[in-house]
N, C-alpha and C positions, 0 to 999 in steps of 0.2 A: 126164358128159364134162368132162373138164379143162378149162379155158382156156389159149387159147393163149398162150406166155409174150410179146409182142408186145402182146396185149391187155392181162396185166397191168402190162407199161409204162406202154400208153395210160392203164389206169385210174389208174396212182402219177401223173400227170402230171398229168392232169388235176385229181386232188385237189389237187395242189401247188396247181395253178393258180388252185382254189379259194379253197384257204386263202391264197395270197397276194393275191385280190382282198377275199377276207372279213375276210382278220385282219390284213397287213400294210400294204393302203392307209388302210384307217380310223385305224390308229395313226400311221402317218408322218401324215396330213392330221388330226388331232384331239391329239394328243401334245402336250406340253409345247414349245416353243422357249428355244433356250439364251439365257442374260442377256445383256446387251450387255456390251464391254470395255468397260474407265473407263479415259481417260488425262488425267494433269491438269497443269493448268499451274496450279502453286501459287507463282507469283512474281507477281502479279498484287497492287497493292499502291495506297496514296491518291497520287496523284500532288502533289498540294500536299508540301511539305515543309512541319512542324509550327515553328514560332516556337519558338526557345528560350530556356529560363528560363536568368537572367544571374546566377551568385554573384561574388562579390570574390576574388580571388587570394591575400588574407591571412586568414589565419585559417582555420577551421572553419566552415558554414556549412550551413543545409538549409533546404527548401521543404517544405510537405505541404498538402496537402488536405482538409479536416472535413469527415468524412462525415456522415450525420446521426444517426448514434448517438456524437460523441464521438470515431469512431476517427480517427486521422490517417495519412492515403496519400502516402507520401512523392513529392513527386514529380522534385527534384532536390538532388543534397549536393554538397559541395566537400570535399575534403584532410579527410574524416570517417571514417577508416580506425581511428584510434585514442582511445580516452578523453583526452580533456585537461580540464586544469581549469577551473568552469565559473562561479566566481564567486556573485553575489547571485542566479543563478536556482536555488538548493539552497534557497533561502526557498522555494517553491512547494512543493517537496518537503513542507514542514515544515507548511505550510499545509494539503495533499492528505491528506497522513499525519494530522495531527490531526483535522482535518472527520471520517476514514474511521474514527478511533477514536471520535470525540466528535462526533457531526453537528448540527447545527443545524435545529431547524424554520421555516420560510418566516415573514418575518415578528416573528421573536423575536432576542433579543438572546443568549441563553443566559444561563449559567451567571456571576457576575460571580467575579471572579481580583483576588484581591487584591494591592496591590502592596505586598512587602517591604522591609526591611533588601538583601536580597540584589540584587534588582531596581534598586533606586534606586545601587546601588555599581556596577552593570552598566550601568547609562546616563550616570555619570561614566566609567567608564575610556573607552565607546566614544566619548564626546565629546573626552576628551582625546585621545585616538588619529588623533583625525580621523575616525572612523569614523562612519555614519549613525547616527547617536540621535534618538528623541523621547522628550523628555520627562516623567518620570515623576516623584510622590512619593509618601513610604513611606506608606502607609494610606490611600489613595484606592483606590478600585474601577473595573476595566475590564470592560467585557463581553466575552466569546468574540468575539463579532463585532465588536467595535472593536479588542482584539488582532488580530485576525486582518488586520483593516485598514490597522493601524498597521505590520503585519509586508510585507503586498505591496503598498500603495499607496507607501510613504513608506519603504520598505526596509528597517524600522529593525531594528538589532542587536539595542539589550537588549530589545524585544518577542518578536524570533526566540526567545532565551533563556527569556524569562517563559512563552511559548506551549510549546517543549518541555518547559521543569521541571515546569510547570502541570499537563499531559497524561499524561505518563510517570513524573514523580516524579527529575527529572535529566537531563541534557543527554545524559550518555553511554546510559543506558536510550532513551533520543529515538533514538540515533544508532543503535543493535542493532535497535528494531521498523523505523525507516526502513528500511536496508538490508535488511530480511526484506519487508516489503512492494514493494518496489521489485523483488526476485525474486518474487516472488508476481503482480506484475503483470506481471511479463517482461522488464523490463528489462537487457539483459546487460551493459550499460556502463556505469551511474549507479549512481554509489556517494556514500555521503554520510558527512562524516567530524564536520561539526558543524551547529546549525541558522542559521546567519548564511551561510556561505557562504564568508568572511573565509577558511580553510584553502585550500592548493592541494590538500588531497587528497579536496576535494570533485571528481568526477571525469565526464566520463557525454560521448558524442556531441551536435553539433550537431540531427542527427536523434531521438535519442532527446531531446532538450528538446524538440523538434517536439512529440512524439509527449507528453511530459508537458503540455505550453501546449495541448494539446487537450484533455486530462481536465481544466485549469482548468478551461478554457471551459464545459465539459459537465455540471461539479459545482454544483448547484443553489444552492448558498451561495458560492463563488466566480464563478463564472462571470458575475454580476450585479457583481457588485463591479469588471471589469473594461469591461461594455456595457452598465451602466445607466445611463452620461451622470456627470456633476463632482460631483455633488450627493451628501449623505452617502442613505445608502438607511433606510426605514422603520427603527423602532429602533434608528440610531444618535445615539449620545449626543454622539460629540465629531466639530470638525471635522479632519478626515485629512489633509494633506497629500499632496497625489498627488505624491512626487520624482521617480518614476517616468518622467513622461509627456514621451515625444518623440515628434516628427515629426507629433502628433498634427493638424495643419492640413494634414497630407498624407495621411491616413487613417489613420495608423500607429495603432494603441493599444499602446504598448508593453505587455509585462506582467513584464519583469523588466529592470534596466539596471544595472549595475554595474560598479567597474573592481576590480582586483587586481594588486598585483605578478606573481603566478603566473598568472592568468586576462587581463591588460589587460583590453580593453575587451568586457563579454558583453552579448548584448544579444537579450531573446525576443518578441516580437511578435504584432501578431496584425493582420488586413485582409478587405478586401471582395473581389470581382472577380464582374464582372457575366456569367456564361455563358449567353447567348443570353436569356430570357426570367427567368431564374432568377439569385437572387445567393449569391454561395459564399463560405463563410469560409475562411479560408488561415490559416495560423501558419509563420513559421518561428524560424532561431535563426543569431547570429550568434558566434562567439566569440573569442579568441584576436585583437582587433582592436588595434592600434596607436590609433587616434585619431580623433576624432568627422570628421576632415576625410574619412579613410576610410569608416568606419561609413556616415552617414548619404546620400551616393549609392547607398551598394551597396545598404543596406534600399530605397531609392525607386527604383535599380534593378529588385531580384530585384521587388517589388512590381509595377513596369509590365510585366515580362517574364510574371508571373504573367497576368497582363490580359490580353497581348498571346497566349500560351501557350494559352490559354481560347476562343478564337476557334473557332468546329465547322469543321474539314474534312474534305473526302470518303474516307471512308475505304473505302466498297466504292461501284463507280457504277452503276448499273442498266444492264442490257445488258453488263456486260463480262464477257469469257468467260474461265471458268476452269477449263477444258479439253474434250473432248468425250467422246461415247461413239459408238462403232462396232457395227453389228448382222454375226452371223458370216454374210450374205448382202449384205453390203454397203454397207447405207443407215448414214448419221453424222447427230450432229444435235448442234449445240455448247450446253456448261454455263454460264448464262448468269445472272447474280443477278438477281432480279425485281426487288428495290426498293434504291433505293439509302439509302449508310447515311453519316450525319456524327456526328463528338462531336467536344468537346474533348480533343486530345492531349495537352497540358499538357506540352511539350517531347517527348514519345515518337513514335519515329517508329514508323510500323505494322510490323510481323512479317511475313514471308512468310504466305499463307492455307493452311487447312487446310479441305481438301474431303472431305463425304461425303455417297454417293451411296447411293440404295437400288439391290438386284436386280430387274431389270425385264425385259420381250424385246421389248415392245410399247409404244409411248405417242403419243398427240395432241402434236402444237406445244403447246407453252405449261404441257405439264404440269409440276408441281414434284416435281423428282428425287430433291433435296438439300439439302444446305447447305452457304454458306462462312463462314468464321469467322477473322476479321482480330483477333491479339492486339495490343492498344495501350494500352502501359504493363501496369497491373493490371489493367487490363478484356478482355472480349470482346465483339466487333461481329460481327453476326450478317444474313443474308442468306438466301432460299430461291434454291435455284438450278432451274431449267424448261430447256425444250427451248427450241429455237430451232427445228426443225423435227421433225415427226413421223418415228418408228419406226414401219415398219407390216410388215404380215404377208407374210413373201413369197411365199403362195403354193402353188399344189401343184405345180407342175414341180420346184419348190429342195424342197419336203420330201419329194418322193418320192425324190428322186434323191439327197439328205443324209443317206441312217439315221442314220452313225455319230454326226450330232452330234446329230439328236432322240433319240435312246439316250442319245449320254451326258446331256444335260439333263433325261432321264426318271431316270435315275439319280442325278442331281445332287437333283432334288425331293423323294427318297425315300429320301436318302442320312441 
């Protein structure tokens, strides 16, 4: 006997009904829940304004910061757009260049250089000239490292001379590997036309001198010769003159000073500044100056502004919120930085923040979601970001009653 078609209703109904207690409440109440929206409020920033670093209005002019491998971070220029000429700091140059062909070992004198016919007619003209000379006669011996001495403590020309022809075998050979090394180390603007400086078409940015008075510094045979205190250093023979040194009762160590018809007054430096627990070496460069009444405010200037620039403010605050997330059932819970974060801005002021958020549908108060990340200057300040209040589950009235968004989010998992 057939069934009645009334019973097979009953029974297709009843299976439904089945299957919808057996298969579709277990998935809406056991399913995946879709992520929460992220909405951010990325303006959130240190509310201190940062001290700024002070350069002079005349001239070309930079600030940087030594890192502790040598590098120099710029941290502010002045009217530094274009190459200008850069005077007695192309002796560095000449200095750098030679060490990197002919290095010296710690300790040692090197190699002695003897002095010429040619030598000794090069420290008459530069005396008549007016030009910096020390002293030289024909058939006495200098060592590498008192050349070298004699070339950045005390300026002098015919040493620049003696130390290029010495090394290279001629001024103009000096001037072809300079300018090859000087691209080899990166330099786009510093061009070098002879080893004294004397030419205007020694050339090169305020910034990039920064950034060469940091490889002094760095350079194991120079770098002493500028912080090892007045006094000549192990194996030197003769006493050096430092012409060099200004400001130096104000912390200044100069390391290059010079004037020039085409360069006036150049002038590259080097200083302390004390950040928070820690002391930092700075360099900058000044060039293109009129006259020491200008000059030497602006160096003790830019130097206190450096100081003051170094000071740690807040740069992300604990507790401040940098946006929230929303659950598609309603609950919110704001993005909040756990810990707060200070550095020295050194004249930068902070960036708008950049937030991110992991995919989540559920979480406790206080969990860490994220991170925010405040750029200032060359660095990034960094922060985890938590709830401020818990995400919680809504439920089986909202998931039975929501398929299409636990589908999509089962979709989304497996997508």
């Amino acid at each position: 006997m057939s069934p009645s078609p009334a019973r097979v209703i009953g029974i297709a109904v009843g299976t439904l009904a089945i299957l919808a207690v057996g298969v579709y409440g277990p998935a809406m109440l056991l399913g995946p829940l879709p992520a929460v929206t992220v909405r951010v409020d990325e303006a959130q920033a240190a509310a201190a304004e940062p001290a700024a670093v002070v350069l002079p209005d005349d001239g070309a002019s930079a600030v940087a910061l030594v890192g502790e491998s040598g590098e120099a971070a710029l941290v502010a220029s002045f009217a530094d757009d274009e190459p200008a000429p850069i005077g007695g700091a192309a002796k560095l140059v000449t200095a750098l260049v030679t060490v990197d062909s002919l290095p010296l070992e710690e300790d040692t004198s090197g190699p002695d250089i003897r002095i010429g016919a040619a030598d000794y007619s090069a420290y008459l003209k530069y005396q008549a000239e007016g030009s910096r000379a020390l002293r030289v006669s024909p058939g006495e011996t200098w060592s590498e490292r008192d050349v070298l001495r004699a070339l950045v403590l005390a300026s002098s020309n015919n040493h620049a001379d003696t130390l290029a022809t010495w090394s290279f075998g001629s001024v103009e050979n000096y001037v072809r590997e300079a300018n090859g090394w000087l691209e080899e180390q990166g330099f786009a603007t510093l061009r070098i036309a002879d080893a004294t400086g004397l030419s205007g078409e020694n050339v090169g940015t305020a910034a990039e001198l920064a950034r060469l008075a940091a490889l002094v510094l760095a350079d194991p045979t120079l770098g002493p010769m500028f912080l090892a205190g007045d006094g000549p250093l192990a194996a030197d023979d003769r006493r050096i003159p430092d012409v060099i040194a200004h400001l130096g009762s104000d912390g200044i160590r100069a390391m290059s000073r010079s004037y020039t018809d085409e360069a006036a007054l150049s002038f590259v430096f080097t200083s302390e500044v004390e950040v928070g627990d820690e002391t930092r070496r700075i360099v900058g460069a000044m060039t293109g100056v009129d006259d020491y009444e200008t000059l030497d405010p602006a160096v003790l200037a830019a130097v206190e502004s450096m100081q003051a620039a170094s000071a740690p403010i807040e740069i992300i605050a604990a507790g401040a919120p940098y946006g929230e997330v929303e659950a598609a059932w309603g609950e919110r819970a704001r993005l909040v930085a756990s810990t707060a974060r200070t550095d020295a801005a050194f004249g930068a002021a902070p960036d708008d923040a950049t937030v991110a958020v992991e995919a989540f549908s559920t979480a406790a108060a206080g969990r860490q979601v994220g991170t925010v990340t405040v750029r200032l200057g060359e660095r990034d300040v960094s922060s985890a970001l938590e709830l401020d209040a818990a995400i919680r589950d809504p439920g089986p009235v909202w998931r039975l009653t929501h398929p299409g968004e636990l589908i999509g989010a089962f979709l989304d998992g497996n997508a």
